[in-house]
N, C-alpha and C positions, 0 to 999 in steps of 0.2 A: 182092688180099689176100683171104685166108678170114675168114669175119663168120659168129656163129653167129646164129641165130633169138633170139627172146627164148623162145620154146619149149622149145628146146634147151639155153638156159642155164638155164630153170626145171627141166628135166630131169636135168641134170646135177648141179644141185642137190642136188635129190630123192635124185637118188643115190648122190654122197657121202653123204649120211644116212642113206642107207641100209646104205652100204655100213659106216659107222661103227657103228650099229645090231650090226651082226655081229660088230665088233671089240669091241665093248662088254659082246654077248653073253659074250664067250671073258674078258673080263677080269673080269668079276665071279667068275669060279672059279678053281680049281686049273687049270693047264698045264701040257703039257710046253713045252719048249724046245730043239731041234733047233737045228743048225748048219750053215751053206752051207759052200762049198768054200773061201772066203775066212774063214771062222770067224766070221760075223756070225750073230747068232739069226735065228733061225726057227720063228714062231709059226703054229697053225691060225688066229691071228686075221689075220696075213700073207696067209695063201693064201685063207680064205673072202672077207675084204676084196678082194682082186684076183680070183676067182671071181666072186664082187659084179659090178663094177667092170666086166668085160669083158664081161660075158655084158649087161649092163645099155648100155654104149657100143655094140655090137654090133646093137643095137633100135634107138636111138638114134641113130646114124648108120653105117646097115651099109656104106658103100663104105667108111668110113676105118677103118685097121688101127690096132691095140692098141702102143705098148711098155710094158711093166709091169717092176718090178724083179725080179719074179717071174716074168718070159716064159720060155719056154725057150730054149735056145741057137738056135736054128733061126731061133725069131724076133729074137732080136736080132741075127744075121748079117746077116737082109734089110734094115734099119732103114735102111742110109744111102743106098737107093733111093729111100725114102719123101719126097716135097714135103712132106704134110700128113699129121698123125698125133698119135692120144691118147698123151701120156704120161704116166704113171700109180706113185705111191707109194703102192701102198695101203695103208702102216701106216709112216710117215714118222716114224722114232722108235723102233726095237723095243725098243732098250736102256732106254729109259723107261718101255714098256708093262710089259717085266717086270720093271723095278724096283715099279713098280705106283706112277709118282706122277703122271700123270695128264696130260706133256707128250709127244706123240705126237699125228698128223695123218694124214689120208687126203688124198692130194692127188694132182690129174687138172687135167691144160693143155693145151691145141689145140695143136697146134706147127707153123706153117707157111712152109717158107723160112727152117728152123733158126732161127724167132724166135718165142713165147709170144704166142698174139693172144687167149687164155682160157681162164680155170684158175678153180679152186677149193681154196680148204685148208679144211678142215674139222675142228675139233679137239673130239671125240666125248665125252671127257670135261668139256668145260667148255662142251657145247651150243653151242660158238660159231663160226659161218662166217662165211668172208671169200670173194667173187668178183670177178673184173673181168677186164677185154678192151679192148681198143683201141677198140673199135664199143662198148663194153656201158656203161662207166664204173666205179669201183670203190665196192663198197659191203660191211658188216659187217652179220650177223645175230648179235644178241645171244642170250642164251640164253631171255629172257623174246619172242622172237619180233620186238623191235623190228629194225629195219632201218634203217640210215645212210646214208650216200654218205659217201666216205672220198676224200680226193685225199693227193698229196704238195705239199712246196712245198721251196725250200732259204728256210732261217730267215735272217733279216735281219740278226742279228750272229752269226756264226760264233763257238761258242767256239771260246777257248785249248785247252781240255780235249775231246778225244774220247773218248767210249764205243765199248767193242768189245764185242761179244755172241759169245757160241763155245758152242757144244756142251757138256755136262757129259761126255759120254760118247764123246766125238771131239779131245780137245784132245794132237796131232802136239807133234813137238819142231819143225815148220815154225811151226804156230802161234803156238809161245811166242815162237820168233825174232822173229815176225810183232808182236807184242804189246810185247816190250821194244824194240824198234825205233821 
């Protein structure tokens, strides 16, 4: 299994915040907004964040290669050669950034053996990080600097009632199916 440093997770850190730092730059102003081939937006807070992001993984750990949302075709062709590989949203949310309310994430995960051993989301508006890894444990940085350790657990009585969480800006006529069901 791939296990990162404690270095490299303080690293990677780092760099989600930093990289959000840029995204944050871009949203305190006016923007444009550009569209991909698929019609999703396309912010310079998109591309400097993933600028950020790879150029920053790259130092970080230079034998393993990048997938970013933003790679080019080229890279994303070679991708399923790859054992072990960053993968990378660096502005996980666009439709939110340019509505301007402040739900949108930078988020960067190990991926090795098509399975998540640590990742990062980062959510640059509300100062607040989440990390963890298989080897690492999981833990939330609050925006005043505190830091937690976070697990999961399944709760001891299951309700009757489930909650389902969905996208403001992604909700398919799959999902609703998915939802009245």
């Amino acid at each position: 299994m791939c296990e990162v440093t404690e270095k490299q997770v303080q690293d990677v850190i780092a760099l989600a915040k930093k990289a959000g730092d840029e995204v944050m730059r871009i949203y305190r102003q006016d923007f444009a907004v550009d569209f991909k081939d698929d019609e999703s937006p396309l912010t310079q807070a998109d591309l400097r964040s993933h600028s950020c992001i790879v150029d920053g993984l790259s130092q970080i750990t230079p034998d393993l290669p990048v997938l970013s949302e933003e790679s080019s075709d080229e890279v994303k062709s070679t991708r399923m050669g790859w054992l072990t590989y960053w993968l990378v949203d660096p502005l996980d949310g666009t439709k939110e950034f340019v509505k301007k309310n402040g739900e949108f994430t930078v988020n960067i995960a190990l991926i090795h053996d098509h399975y998540p051993v640590f990742g990062v989301v980062y959510a640059p508006a509300l100062n607040v990080m989440y990390w963890g890894g298989r080897a690492t444990g999981s833990f939330k940085m609050h925006a005043d600097g505190d830091v937690v350790g976070i697990t999961s657990r399944i709760p001891p009585n299951i309700p009757a009632e489930w909650k389902i969480v969905g996208s403001r800006s992604h909700h398919s006529e799959e999902f609703k199916a998915f939802v009245a069901n």
